[in-house]
Backbone bond lengths (Angstrom), bond angles and torsions (degrees), N, CA, C in turn:
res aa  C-N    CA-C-N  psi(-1)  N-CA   C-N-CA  omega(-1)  CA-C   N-CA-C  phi
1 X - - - 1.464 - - 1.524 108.72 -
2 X 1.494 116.38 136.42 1.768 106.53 176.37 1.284 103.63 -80.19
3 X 0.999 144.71 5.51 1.662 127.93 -151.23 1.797 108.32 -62.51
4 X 1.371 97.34 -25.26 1.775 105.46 -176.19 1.535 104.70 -85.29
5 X 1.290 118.90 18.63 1.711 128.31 176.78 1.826 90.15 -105.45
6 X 1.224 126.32 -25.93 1.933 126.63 -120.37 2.127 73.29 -83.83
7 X 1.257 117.75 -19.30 1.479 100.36 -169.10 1.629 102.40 -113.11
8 X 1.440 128.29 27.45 0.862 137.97 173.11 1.968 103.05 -115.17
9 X 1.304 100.27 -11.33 1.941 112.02 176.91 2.071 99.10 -50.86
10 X 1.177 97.69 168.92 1.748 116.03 166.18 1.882 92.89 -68.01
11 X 1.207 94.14 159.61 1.431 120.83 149.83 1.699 109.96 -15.99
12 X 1.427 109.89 -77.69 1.117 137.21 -144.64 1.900 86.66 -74.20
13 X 1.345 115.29 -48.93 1.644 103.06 -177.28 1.646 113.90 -64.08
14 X 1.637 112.00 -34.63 0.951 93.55 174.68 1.714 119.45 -80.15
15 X 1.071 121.42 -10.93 1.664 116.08 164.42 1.666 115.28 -68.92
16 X 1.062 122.99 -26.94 1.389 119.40 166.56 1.589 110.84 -86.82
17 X 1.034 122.43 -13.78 1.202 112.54 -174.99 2.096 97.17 -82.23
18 X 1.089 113.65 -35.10 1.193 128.19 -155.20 2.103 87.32 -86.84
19 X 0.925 117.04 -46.05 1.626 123.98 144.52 1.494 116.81 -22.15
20 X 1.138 111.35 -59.36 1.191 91.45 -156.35 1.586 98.49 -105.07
21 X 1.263 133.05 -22.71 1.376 132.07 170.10 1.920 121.70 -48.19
22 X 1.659 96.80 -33.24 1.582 135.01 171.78 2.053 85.58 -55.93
23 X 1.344 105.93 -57.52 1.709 102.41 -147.06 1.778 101.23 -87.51
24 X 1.039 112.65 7.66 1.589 124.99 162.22 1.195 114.54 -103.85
25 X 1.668 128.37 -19.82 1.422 112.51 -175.02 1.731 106.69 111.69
26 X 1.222 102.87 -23.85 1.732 100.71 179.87 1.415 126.73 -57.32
27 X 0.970 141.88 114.76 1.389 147.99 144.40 1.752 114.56 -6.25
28 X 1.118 136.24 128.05 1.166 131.37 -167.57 1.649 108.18 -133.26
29 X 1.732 93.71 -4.26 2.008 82.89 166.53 1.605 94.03 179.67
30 X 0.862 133.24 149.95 1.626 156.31 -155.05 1.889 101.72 -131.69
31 X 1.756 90.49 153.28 1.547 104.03 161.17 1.706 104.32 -86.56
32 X 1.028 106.23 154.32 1.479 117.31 170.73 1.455 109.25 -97.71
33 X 1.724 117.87 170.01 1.571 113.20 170.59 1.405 112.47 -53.40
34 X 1.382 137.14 -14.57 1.286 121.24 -173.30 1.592 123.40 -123.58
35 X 1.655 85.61 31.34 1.508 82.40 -154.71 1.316 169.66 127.19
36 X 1.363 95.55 -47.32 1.563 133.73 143.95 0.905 113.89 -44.27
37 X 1.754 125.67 151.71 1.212 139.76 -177.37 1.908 84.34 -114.51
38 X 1.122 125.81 163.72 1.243 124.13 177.52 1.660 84.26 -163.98
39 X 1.657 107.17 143.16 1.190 132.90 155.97 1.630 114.35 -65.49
40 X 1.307 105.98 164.38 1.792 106.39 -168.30 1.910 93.15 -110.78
41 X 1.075 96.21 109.54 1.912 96.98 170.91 1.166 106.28 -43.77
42 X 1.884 97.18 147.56 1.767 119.38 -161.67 1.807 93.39 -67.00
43 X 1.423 110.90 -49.65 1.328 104.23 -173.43 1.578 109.40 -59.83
44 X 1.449 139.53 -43.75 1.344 127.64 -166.05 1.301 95.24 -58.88
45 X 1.715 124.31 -39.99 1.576 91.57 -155.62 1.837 117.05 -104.11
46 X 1.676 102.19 3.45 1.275 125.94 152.09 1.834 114.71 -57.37
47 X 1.214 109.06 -38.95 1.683 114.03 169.31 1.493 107.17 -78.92
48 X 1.037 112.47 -52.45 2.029 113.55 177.47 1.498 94.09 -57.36
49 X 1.231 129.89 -74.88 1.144 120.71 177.44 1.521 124.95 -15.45
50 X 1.601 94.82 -75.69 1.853 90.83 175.54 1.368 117.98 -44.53
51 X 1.125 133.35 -61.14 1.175 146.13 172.65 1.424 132.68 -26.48
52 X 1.630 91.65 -12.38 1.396 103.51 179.46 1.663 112.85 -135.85
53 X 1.250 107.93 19.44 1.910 145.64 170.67 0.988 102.95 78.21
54 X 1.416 109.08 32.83 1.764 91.81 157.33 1.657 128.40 -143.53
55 X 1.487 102.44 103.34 1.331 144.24 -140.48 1.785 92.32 -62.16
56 X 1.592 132.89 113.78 1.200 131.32 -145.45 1.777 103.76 -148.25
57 X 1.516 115.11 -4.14 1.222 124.62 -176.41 1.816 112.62 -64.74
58 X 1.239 116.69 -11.29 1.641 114.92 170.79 1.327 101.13 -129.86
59 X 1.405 108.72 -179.93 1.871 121.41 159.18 1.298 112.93 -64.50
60 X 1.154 116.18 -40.03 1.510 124.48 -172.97 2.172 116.14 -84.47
61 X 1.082 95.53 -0.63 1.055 116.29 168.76 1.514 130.46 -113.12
62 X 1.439 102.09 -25.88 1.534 114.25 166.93 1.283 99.12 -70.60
63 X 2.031 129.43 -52.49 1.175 106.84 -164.92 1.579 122.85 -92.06
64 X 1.357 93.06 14.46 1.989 97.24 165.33 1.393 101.90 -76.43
65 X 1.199 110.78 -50.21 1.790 121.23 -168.69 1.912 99.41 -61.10
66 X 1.050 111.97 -64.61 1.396 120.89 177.43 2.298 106.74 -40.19
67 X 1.339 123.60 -29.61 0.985 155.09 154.12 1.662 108.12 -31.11
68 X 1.452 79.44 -94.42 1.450 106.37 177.73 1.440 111.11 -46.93
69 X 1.252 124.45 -64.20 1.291 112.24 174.11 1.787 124.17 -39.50
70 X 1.468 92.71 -60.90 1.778 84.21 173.64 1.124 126.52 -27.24
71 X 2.080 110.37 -63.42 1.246 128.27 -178.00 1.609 128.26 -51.48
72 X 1.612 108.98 -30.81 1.393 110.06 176.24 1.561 117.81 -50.74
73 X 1.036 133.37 -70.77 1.358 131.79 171.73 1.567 103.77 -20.28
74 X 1.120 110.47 -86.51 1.779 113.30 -172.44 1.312 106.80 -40.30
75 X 1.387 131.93 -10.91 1.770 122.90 176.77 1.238 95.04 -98.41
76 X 1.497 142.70 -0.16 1.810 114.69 165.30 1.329 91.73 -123.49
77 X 1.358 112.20 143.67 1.522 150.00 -171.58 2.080 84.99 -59.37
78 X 1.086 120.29 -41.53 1.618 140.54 -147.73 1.564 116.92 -126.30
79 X 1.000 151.95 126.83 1.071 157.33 -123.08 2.360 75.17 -125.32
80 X 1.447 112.89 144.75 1.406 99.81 -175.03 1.592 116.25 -81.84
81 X 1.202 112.42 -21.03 1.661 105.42 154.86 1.605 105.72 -148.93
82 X 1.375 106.92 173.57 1.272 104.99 -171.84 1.858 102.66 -145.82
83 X 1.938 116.35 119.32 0.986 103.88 -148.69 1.409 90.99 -133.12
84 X 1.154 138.57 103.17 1.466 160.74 167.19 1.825 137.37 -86.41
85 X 1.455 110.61 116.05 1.489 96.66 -176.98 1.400 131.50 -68.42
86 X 0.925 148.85 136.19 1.669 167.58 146.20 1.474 99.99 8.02
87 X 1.701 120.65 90.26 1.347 103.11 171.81 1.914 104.93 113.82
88 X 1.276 112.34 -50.55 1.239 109.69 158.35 1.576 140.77 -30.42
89 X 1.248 98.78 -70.23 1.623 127.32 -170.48 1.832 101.53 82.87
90 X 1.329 97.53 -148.38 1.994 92.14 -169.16 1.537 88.70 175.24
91 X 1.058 100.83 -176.49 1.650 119.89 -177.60 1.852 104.91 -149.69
92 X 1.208 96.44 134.73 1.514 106.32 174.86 1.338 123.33 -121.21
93 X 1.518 142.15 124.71 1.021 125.73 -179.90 1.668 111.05 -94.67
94 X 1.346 101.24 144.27 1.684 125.68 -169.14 1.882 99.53 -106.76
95 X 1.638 99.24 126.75 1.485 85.25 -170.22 1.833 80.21 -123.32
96 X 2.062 111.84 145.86 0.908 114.50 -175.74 1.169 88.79 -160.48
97 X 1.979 110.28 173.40 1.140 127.56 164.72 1.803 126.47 -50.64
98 X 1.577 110.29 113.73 1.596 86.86 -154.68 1.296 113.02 -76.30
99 X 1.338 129.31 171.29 1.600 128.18 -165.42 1.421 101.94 81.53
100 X 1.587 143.05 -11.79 1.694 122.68 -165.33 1.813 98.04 -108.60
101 X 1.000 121.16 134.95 1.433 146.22 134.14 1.613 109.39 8.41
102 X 1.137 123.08 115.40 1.369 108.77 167.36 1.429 107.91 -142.97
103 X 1.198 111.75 151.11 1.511 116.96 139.69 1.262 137.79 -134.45
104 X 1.084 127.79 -178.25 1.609 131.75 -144.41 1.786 98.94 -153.19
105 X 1.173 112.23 114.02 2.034 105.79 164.32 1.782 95.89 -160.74
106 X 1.587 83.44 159.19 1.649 105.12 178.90 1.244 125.06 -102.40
107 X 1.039 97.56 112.21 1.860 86.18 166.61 1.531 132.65 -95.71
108 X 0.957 107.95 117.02 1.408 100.30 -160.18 2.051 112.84 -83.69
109 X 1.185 121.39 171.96 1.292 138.74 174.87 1.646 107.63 -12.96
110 X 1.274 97.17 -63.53 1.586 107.21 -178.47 1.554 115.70 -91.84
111 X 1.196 128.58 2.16 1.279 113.58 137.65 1.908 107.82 123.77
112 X 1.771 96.99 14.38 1.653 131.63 -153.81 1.436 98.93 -94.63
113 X 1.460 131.23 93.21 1.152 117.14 -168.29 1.751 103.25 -89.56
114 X 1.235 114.79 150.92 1.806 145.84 165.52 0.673 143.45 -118.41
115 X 1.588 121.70 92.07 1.343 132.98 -176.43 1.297 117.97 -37.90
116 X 1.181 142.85 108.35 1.597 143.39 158.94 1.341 121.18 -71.44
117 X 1.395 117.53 128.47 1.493 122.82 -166.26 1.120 128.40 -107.35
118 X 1.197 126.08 117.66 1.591 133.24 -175.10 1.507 121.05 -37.37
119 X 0.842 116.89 128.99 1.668 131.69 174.20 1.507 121.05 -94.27
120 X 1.244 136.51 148.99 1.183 133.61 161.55 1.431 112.16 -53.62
121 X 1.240 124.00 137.17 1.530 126.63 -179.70 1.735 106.98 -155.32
122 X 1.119 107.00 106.49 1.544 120.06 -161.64 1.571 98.62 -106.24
123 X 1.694 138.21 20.66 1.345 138.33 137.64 1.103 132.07 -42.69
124 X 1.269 127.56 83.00 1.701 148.14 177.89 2.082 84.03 -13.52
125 X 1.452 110.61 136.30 1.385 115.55 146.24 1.989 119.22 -64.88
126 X 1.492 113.13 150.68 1.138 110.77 174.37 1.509 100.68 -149.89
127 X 1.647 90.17 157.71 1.346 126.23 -172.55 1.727 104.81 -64.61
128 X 1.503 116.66 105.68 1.334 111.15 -153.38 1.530 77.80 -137.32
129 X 1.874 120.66 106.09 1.375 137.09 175.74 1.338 104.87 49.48
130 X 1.346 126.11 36.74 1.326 123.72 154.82 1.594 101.52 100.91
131 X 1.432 99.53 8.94 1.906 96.81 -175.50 1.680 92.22 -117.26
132 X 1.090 110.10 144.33 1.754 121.81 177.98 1.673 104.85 -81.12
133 X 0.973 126.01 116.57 1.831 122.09 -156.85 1.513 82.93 -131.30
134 X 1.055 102.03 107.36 2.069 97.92 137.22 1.517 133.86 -103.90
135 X 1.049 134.37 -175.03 1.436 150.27 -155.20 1.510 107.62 -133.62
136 X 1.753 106.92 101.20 1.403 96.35 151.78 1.165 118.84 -106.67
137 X 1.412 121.33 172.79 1.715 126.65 -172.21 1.380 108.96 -122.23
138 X 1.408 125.51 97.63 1.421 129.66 173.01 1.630 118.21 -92.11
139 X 1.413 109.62 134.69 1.840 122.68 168.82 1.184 110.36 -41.70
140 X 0.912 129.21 124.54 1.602 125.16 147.81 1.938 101.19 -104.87
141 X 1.745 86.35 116.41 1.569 106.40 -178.76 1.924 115.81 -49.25
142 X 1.135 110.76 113.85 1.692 110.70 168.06 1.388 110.04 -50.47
143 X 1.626 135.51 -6.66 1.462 116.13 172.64 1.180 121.84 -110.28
144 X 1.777 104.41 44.47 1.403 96.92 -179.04 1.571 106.46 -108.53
145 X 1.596 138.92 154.98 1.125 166.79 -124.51 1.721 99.94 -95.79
146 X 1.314 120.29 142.81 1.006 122.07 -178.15 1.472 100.03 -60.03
147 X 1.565 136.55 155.63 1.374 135.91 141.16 1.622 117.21 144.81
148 X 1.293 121.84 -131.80 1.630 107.17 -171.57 1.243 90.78 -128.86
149 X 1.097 130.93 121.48 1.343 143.57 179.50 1.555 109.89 -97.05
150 X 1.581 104.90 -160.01 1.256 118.11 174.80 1.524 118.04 -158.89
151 X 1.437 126.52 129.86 1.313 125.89 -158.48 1.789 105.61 -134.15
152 X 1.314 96.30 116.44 1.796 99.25 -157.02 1.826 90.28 -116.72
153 X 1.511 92.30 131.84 1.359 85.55 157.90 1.926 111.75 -119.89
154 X 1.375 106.19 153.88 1.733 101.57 161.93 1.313 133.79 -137.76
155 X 1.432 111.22 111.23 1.822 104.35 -175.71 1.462 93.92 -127.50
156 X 1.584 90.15 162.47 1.744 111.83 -171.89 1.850 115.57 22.35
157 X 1.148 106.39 53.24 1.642 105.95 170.61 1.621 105.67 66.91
158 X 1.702 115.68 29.66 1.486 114.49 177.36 1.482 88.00 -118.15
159 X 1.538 124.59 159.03 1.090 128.83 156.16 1.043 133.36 -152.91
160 X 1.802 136.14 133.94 1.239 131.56 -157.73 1.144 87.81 -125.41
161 X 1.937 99.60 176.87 1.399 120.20 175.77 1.440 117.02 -166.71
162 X 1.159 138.89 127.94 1.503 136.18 166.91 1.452 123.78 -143.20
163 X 1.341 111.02 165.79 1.336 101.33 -149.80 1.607 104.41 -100.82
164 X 1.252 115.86 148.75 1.293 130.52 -150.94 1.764 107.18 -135.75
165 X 1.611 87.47 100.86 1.692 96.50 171.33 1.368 158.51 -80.38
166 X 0.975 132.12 61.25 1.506 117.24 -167.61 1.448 133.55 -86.71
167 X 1.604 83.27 132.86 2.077 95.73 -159.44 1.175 101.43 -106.09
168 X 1.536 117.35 -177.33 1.575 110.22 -142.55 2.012 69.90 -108.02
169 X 1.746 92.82 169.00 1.329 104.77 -160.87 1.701 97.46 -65.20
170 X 1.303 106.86 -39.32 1.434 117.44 -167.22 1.550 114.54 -134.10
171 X 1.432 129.07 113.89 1.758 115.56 171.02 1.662 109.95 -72.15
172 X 1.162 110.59 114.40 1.529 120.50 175.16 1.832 107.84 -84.47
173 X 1.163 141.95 12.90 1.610 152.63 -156.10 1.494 100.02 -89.78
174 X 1.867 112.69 -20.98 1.591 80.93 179.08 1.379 119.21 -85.86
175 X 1.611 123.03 -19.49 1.597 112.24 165.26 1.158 135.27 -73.78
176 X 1.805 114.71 -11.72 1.548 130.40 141.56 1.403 109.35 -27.08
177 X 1.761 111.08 -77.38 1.500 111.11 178.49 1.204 131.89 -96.48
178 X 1.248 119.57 66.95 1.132 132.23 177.54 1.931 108.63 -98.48
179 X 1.195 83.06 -59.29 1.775 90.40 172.17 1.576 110.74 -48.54
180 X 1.512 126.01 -35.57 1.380 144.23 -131.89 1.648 87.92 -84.95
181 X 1.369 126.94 -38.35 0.999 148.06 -157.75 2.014 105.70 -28.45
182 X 1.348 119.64 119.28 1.750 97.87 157.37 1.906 94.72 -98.96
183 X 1.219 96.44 147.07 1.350 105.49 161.70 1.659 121.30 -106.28
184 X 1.117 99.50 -10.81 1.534 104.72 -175.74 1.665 119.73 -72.00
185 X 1.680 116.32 120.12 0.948 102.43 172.61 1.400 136.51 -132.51
């Protein structure tokens, strides 16, 4: 495996490498016991990386993975959940065959469906596995109900769906349990 080369790369590998660890969620540098801020070695997060499919042991492998990441979004019609505060609303982008018909509505908890409304979205379409895909961007309304919803989209006889959360702006429960407390141990 090169991964013990990945901090011996140019500049530029280690900025993509540090890219794409960022676009998974990885940690890219820690405090130490004393203090210190310390960077996360190219190989640890070239191994975390793999580990989480995305193969990071060269340059030429960071920028397939770096790739791939972009591209995922544009391969589901639906973003895999969609999680919004109480009162807000949000916007979701819907990725489809471009030129086809779509629509987009919510159904909420109790069973109340909501039309979601298209937005201007001026993102060039792209060539996504040989299919021409564009991006529309639909509202999700700020007056919808705390809980687990459901967010369906449908074009050309395809249809998606994922579930769509809204949490309260703020949990107020820890001065609830404050009294609640056992101390005994």
């Amino acid at each position: 495996m090169a991964d013990a080369t990945v901090d011996d790369q140019p500049e530029a590998a280690r900025a993509h490498l540090l890219q794409l660890a960022r676009s998974h969620g990885v940690g890219t540098a820690f405090w130490g016991w004393d203090g210190v801020e310390r960077q996360v070695d190219g190989g640890t997060l070239a191994r975390v990386l793999a580990a989480l499919g995305a193969p990071a042991g060269s340059p030429e492998e960071i920028r397939a993975s770096l790739t791939e990441q972009e591209l995922a979004p544009w391969r589901r019609m639906l973003p895999p959940v969609v999680v919004l505060r109480q009162g807000l609303g949000g916007q979701v982008p819907v990725h489809i065959r471009q030129g086809s018909e779509l629509s987009v509505w919510i159904t909420v908890e109790d069973g109340t469906r909501h039309q979601a409304v298209q937005l201007e979205d001026r993102e060039e379409p792209r060539d996504i596995d040989g299919v021409p895909t564009g991006r529309a961007t639909f509202a999700v309304p700020a007056d919808l109900p705390l809980g687990w919803h459901t967010l369906h989209a449908e074009s050309g006889g395809t249809t998606a769906e994922c579930a769509l959360v809204v949490t309260p702006q703020r949990l107020a429960t820890t001065q609830a349990l404050v009294g609640e407390r056992s101390w005994g141990l």
